[in-house]
DRENDO-1510 file (C-alpha; in Angstrom, 1 decimal, always signed):
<recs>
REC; n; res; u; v; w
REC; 1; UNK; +62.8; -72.6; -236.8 .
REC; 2; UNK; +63.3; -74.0; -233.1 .
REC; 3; UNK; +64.1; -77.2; -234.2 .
REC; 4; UNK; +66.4; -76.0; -237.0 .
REC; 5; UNK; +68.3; -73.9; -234.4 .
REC; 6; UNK; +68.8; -76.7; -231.7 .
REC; 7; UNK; +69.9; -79.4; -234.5 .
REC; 8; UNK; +72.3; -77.0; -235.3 .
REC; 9; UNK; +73.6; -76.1; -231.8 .
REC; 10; UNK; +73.3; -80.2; -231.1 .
REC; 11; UNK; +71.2; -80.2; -228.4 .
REC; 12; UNK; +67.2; -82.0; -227.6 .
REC; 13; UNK; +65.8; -80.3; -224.9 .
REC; 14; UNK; +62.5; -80.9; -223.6 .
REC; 15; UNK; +60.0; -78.2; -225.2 .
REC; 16; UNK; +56.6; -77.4; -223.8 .
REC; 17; UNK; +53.7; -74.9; -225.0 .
REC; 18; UNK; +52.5; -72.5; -222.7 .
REC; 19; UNK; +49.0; -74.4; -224.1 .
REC; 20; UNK; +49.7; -78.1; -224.8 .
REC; 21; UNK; +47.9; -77.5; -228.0 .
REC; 22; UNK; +48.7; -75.9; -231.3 .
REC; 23; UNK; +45.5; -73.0; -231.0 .
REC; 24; UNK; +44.5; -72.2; -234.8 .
REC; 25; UNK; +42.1; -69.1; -235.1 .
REC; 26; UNK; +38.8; -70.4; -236.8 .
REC; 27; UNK; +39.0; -67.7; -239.3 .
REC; 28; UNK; +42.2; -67.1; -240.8 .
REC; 29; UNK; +43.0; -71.3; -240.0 .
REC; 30; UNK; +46.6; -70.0; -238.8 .
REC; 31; UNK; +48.5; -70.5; -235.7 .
REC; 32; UNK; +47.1; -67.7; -232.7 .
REC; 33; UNK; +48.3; -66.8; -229.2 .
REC; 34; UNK; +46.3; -68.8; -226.5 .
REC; 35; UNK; +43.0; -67.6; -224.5 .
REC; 36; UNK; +43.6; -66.7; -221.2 .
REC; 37; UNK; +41.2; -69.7; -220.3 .
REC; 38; UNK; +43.5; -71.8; -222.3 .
REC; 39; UNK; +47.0; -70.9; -220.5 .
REC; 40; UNK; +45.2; -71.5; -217.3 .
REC; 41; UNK; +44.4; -75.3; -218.7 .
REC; 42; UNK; +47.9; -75.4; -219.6 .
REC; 43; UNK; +49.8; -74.3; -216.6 .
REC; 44; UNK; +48.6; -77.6; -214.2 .
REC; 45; UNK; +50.7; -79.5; -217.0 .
REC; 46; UNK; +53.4; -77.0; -216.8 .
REC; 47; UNK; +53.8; -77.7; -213.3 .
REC; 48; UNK; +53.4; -81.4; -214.1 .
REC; 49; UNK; +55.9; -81.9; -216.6 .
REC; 50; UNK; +58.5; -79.8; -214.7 .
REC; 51; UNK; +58.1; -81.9; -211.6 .
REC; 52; UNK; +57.9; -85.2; -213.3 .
REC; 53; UNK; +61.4; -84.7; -215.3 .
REC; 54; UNK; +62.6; -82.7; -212.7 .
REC; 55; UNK; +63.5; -79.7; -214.6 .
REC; 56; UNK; +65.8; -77.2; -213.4 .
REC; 57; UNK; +66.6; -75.0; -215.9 .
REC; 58; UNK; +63.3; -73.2; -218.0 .
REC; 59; UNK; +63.6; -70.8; -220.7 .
REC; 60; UNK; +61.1; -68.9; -221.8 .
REC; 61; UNK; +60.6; -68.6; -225.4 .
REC; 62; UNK; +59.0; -65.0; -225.9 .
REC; 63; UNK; +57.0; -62.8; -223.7 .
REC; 64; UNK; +54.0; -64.5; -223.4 .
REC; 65; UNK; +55.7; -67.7; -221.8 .
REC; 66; UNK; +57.9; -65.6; -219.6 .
REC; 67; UNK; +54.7; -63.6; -218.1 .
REC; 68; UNK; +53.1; -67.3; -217.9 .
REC; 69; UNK; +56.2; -68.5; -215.9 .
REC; 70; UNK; +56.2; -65.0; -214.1 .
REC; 71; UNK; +52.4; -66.1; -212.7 .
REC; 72; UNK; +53.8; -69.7; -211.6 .
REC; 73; UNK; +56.7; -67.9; -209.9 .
REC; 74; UNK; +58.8; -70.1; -211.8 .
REC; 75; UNK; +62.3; -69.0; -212.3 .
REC; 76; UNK; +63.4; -68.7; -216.2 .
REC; 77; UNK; +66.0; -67.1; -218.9 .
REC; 78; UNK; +64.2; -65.5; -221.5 .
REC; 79; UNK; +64.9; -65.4; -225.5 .
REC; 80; UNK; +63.1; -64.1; -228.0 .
REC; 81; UNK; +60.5; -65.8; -230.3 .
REC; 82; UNK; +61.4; -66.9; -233.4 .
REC; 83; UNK; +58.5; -65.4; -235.1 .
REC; 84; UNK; +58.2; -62.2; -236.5 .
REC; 85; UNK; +61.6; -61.1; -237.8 .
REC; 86; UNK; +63.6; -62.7; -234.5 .
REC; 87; UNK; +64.9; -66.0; -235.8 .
REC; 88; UNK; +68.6; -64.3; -235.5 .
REC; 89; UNK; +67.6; -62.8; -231.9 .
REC; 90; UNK; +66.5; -66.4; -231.1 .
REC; 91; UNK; +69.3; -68.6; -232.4 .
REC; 92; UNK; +72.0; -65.9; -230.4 .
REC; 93; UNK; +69.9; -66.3; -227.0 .
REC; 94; UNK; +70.2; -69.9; -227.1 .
REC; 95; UNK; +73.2; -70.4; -228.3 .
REC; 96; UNK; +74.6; -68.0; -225.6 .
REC; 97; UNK; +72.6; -70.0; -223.1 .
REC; 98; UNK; +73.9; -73.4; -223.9 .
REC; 99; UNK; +77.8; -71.7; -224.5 .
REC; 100; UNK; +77.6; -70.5; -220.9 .
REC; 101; UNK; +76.6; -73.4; -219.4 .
REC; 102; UNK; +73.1; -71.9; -217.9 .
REC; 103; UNK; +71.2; -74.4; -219.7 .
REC; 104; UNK; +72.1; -78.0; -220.2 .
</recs>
């Protein structure tokens, strides 16, 4: 669905998980929402890809990666996830984003 919106909208940025890894729960085998031991793993290469490419503009995808961004007092604009019913929610965030020139 991310993809699909930002081919649409003609525009790559650089994505990163709040976990650099796709967690799948053991039972049901689908995608889950990272451990708290897991995000902490994952925030040292937060920091690291943000000062490496020099990012300046961060959007949070959802609330669990603005609360993550929150912690590393990093400042963001916040859409909604995809999942769950919000594809439309998600496409108008970042479409209104890139439209008014906060992200680029």
């Amino acid at each position: 669905m991310v993809w699909d919106t930002l081919t649409k909208l003609n525009f790559c940025p650089l994505l990163w998980n709040a976990f650099p890894y796709n967690p799948i729960d053991s039972n049901t085998k689908k995608n889950r929402k990272p451990t708290q031991a897991e995000i902490e793993i994952g925030k040292k290469y937060l920091k690291a890809i943000l000062q490496l490419y020099k990012i300046k503009n961060v959007v949070a995808v959802g609330n669990a990666a603005e609360d993550i961004l929150k912690q590393l007092k990093i400042s963001c604009y916040k859409v909604p996830h995809p999942s769950y019913g919000n594809k439309k929610k998600f496409n108008d965030g970042i479409k209104d984003l890139i439209t008014t020139g906060k992200i680029n």
